[in-house]
C-alpha positions in Angstrom: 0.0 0.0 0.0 0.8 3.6 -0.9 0.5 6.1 1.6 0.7 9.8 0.9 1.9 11.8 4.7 2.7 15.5 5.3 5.7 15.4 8.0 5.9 18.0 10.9 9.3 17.5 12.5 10.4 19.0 16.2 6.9 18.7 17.5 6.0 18.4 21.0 5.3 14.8 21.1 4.3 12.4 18.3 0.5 12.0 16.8 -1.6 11.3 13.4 -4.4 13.7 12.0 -6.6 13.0 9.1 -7.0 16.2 7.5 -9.1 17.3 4.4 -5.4 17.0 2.5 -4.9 13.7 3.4 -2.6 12.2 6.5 -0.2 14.5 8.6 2.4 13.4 11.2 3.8 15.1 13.9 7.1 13.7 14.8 8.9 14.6 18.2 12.4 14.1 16.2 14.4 17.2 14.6 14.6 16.7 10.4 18.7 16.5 11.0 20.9 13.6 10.8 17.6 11.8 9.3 16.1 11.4 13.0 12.5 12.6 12.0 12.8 9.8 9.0 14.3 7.0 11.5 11.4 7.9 14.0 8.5 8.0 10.8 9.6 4.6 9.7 9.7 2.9 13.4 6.3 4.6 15.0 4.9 3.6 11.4 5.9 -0.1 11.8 5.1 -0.2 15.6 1.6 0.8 14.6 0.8 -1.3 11.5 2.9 -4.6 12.6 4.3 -4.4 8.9 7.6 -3.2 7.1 7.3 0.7 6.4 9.6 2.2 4.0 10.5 5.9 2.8 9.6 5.4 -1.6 9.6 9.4 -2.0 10.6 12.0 0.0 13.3 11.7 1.8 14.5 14.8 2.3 11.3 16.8 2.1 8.3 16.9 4.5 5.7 15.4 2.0 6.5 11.6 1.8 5.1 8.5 -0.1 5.4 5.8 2.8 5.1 1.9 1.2 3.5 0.0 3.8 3.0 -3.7 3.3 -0.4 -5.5 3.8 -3.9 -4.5 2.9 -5.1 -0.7 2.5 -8.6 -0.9 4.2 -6.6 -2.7 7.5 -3.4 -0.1 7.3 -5.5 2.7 7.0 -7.9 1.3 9.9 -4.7 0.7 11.9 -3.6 4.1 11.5 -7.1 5.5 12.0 -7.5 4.3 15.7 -3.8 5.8 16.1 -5.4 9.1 15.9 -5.9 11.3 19.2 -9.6 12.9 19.6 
């Protein structure tokens, strides 16, 4: 599965929101040294049980994340990771 994410690095603590643009996610790691990508792809994988990987992005803060498995149970998975 593709998965298109907006990346907020050097936030306060980390979190998912659904917005009207799609996914955004707020990572507690600086974007230096590739912390905030190292911290993306482990919170990712510690919420989907699957392999995460960085396809586009890298250096930017809009991302295309590969996730592995089935789109309606990834994006489930990352649904009831959201905070109300």
């Amino acid at each position: 599965m593709l998965l298109e994410v907006k990346v907020v690095p050097n936030s306060r603590e980390f979190r998912i929101a659904k917005e009207k643009t799609g996914w955004k996610i707020f990572l507690s790691e600086p974007a230096e040294r590739n912390k905030a990508n190292a911290e993306l792809v482990k919170r990712m994988e510690k919420i989907t049980c699957r392999r995460v990987r960085i396809l586009r992005g890298v250096k930017g803060r809009k991302k295309v994340l590969e996730i592995e498995g089935e789109e309606k149970e990834n994006l489930g998975l990352l649904a009831d990771a959201q905070r109300p």
